[in-house]
C-alpha positions in Angstrom: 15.4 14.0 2.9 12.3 16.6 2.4 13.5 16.5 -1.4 14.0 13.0 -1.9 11.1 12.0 0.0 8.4 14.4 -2.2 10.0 13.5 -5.0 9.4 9.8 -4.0 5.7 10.8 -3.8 5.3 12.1 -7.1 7.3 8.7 -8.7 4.6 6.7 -6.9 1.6 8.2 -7.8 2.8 8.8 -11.1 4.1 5.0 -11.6 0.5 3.9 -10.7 -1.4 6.6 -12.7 0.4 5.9 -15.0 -0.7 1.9 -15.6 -4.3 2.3 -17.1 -3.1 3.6 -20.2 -1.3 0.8 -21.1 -2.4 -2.0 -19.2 -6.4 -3.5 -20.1 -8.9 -3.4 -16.8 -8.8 -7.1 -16.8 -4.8 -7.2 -16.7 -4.8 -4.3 -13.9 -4.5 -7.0 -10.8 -1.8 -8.9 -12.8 0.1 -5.8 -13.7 -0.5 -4.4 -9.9 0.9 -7.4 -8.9 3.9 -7.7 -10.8 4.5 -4.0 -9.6 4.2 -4.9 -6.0 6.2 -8.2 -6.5 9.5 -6.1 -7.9 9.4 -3.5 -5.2 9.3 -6.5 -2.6 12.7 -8.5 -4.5 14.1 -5.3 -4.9 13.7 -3.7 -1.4 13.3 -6.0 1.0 15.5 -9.4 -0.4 18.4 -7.4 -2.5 18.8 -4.1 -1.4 19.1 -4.9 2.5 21.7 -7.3 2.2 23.6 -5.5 -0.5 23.4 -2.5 1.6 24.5 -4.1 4.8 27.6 -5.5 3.0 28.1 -2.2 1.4 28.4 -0.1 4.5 30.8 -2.6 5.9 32.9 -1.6 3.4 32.3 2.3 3.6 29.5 4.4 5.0 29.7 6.3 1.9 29.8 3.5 -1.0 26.0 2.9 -0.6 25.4 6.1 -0.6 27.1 6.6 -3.7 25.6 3.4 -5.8 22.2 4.6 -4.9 23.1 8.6 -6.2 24.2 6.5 -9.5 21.1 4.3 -9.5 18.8 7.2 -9.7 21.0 8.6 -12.2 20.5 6.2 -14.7 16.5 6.0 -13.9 16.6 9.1 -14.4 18.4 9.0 -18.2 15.7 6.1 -18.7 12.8 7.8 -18.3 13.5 10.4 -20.2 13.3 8.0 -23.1 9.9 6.6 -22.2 7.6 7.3 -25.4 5.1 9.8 -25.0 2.3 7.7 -25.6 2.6 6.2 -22.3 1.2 9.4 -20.4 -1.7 8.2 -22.3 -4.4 10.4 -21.2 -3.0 12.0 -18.5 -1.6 14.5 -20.4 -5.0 16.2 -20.6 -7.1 17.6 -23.1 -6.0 20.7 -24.5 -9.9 21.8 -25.2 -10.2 21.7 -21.7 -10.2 25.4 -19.8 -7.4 26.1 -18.1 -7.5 25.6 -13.9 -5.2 27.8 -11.7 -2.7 25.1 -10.1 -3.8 26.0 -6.5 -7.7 25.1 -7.3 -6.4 21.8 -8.7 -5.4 20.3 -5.0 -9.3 20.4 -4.4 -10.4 18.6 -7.7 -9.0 15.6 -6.3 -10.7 15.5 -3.1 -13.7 16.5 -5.0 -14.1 13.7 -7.4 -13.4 10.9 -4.2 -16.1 12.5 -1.5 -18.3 12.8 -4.8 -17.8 8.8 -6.0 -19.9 6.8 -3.5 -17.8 3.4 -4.0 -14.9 5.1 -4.1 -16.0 7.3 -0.7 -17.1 4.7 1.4 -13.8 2.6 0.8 -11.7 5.7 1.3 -13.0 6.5 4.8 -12.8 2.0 5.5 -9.2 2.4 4.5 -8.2 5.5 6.4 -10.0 3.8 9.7 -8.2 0.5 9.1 -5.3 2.3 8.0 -4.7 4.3 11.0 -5.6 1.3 13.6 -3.2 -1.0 11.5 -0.3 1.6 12.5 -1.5 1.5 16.1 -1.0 -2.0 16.2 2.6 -2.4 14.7 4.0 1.2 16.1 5.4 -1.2 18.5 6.3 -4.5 16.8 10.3 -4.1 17.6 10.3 -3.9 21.0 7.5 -6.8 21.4 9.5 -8.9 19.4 12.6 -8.1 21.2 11.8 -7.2 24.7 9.2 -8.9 25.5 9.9 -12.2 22.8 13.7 -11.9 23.1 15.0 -12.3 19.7 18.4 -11.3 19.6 19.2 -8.0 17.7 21.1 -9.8 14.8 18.0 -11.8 13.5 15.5 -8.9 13.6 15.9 -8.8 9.9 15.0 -12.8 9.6 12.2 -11.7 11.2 11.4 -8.9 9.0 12.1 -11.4 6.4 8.9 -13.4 7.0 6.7 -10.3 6.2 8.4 -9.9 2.8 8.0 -13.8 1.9 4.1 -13.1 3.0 4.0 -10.3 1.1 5.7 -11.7 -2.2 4.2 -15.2 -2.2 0.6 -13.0 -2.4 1.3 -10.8 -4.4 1.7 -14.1 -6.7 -1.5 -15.6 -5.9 -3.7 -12.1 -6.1 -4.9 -12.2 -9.3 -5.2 -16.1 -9.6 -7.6 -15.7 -6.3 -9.5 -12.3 -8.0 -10.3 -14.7 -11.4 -11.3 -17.5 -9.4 -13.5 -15.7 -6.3 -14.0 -11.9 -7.8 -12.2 -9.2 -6.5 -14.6 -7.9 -3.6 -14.3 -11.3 -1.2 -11.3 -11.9 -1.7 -10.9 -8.1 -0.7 -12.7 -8.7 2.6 -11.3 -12.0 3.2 -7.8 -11.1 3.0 -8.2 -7.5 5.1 -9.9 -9.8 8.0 -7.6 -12.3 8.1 -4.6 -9.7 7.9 -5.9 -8.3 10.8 -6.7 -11.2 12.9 -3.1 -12.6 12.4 -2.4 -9.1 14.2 -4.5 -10.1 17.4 -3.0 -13.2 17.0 0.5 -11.9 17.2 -0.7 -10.5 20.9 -2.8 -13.0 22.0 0.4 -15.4 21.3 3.6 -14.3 22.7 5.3 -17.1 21.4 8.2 -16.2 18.5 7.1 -18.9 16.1 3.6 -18.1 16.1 4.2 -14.2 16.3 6.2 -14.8 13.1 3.7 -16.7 11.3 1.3 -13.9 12.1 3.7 -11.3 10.7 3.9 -13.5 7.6 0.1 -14.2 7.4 -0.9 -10.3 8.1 2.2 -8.9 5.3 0.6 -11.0 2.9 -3.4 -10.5 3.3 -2.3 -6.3 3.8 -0.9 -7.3 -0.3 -3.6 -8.7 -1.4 -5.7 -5.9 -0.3 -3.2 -3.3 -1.9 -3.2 -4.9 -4.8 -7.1 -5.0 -5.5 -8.0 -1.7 -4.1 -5.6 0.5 -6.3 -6.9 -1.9 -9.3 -10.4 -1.0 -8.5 -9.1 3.1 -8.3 -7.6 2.6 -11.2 -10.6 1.3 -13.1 -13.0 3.3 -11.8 -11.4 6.8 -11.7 -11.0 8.4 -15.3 -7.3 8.9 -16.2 -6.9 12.6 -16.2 -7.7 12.8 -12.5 -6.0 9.6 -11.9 -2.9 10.9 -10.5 -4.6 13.9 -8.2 -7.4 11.4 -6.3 -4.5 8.7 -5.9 -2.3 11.5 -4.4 -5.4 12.8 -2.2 -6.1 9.3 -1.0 -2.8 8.9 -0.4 -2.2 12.1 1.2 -5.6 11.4 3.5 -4.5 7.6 4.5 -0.9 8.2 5.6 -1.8 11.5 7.0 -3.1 9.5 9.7 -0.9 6.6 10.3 1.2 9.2 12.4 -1.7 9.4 14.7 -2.1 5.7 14.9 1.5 5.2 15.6 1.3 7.4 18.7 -2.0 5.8 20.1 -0.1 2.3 19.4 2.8 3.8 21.3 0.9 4.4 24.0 -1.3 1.4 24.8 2.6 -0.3 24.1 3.7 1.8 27.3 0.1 0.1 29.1 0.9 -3.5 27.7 3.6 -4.2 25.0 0.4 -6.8 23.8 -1.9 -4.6 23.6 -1.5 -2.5 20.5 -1.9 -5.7 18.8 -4.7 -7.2 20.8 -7.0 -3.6 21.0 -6.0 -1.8 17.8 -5.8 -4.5 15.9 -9.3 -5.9 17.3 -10.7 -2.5 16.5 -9.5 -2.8 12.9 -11.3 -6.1 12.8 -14.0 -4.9 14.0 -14.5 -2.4 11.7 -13.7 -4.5 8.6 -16.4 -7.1 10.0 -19.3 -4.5 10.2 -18.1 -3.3 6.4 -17.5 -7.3 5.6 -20.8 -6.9 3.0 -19.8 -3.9 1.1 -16.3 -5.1 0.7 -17.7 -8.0 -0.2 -19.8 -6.7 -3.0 -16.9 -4.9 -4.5 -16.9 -5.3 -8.4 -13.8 -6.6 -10.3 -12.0 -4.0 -12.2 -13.0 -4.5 -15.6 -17.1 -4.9 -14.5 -16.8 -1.1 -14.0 -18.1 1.6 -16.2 -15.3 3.2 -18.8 -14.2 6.0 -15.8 -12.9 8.4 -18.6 -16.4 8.4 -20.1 -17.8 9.8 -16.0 -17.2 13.5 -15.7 -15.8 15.3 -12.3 -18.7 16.4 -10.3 
């Protein structure tokens, strides 16, 4: 599992590094989009299902179609052109950096970017009191709502419709409004469907919260690793996405242990106090999210050197 899930890490960061360098600044929320929107089909409305009807038949059949699935990824991407790496394959005029410096130059470049900075340390705040708030979403919904076990995953469902139905409308709503409100928009109301969900114990309505939260959370996504793709030049690309990465769900651990225990307080009140934090916090930064450029109004990023 250690194995599988670093190797997972360096697929992601490489899949979205990876995107500038064929993909135009203006086509970045489109292609994000399209990314996010397979991930959701494939994970959360095929794979479940087909999974759950696998292991019915043997505990060791899924196990084996996924083993063969990565297989012929695997063969696949070997036969991806070269050009693709684009950039990111680095200049070879460039002096030569020991490997161990190069987990620095990542954190470097972000703390040194002041756009970049300041929506780091708004995502990692959010990020964290997001977790607090749904460390405890199964046992609200079936303690304390009484869904029956079996339609947990209907209910799961309703986030993945959220999430798919806007990761469809993201870049019609960035072309139309501009990427930064629809950036602070979406983040508020994502988190206000969480209070929502507390202030609410009613199944229907926690649901539609769910839904409405999942899909605002996708929106954000979306537009904030288009603007760090457009703004951060290629060849650092894939170390600042792994440091903010690393940074961000570093501390949703921490969240999910505070959310754990306000939920042994109140099994409401992760939802209703984290989750009002986390509104609180995007309210006050409302203005600079606000004020957030689109993608392709930023400065050529491979032409801005590494402080």
């Amino acid at each position: 599992m250690f194995v599988y899930g670093a190797l997972e890490t360096v697929y992601d960061g490489a899949l979205r590094a990876v995107l500038p360098s064929i993909v135009a600044k203006p086509d970045l929320p489109r292609a994000n989009s399209r990314i996010e929107g397979g991930e959701i089909v494939v994970e959360r409305f095929l794979s479940g299902p087909l999974t759950s009807a696998l292991f019915a038949v043997s505990v060791v059949v899924p196990l084996g179609i996924n083993a063969l699935t990565y297989a012929v990824a695997g063969v696949l991407a070997v036969f991806l052109p070269t050009a693709a790496a684009g950039t990111h394959r680095g200049d070879p005029g460039e002096p030569h950096v020991a490997w161990y410096r190069q987990f620095t130059v990542g954190f470097r470049y972000l703390m040194g970017h002041p756009m970049l900075r300041k929506l780091w340390l708004i995502s990692v705040v959010v990020g964290l009191l997001f977790s607090a708030a749904t460390a405890t979403v199964v046992l609200y919904v079936l303690n304390r709502l009484g869904l029956p076990e079996a339609w947990y995953g209907a209910f799961i469902l309703a986030g993945a419709v959220g999430s798919l139905g806007a990761a469809a409308l993201t870049n019609r709503l960035k072309e139309r409004y501009r990427a930064g409100p629809v950036m602070a928009v979406a983040q508020t109301v994502a988190l206000l469907a969480l209070v929502l969900m507390g202030a609410v114990p009613v199944l229907g309505v926690v649901a539609f919260g769910y839904l409405v939260s999942a899909g605002g959370t996708t929106v954000w996504n979306i537009l904030v690793m288009s603007l760090r793709q457009a703004a951060i030049p290629s060849r650092l690309l894939g170390r600042v996405h792994g440091t903010w990465r690393t940074l961000l769900w570093g501390t949703m651990p921490l969240g999910s242990l505070l959310g754990g225990v306000l939920g042994r307080i109140d099994l409401r009140a992760p939802f209703l106090i984290a989750g009002g934090a986390a509104t609180l916090v995007t309210l006050a930064s409302f203005r600079f999210l606000a004020g957030l450029p689109n993608p392709e109004d930023l400065d050529d990023a491979d032409a801005i050197s590494p402080p």
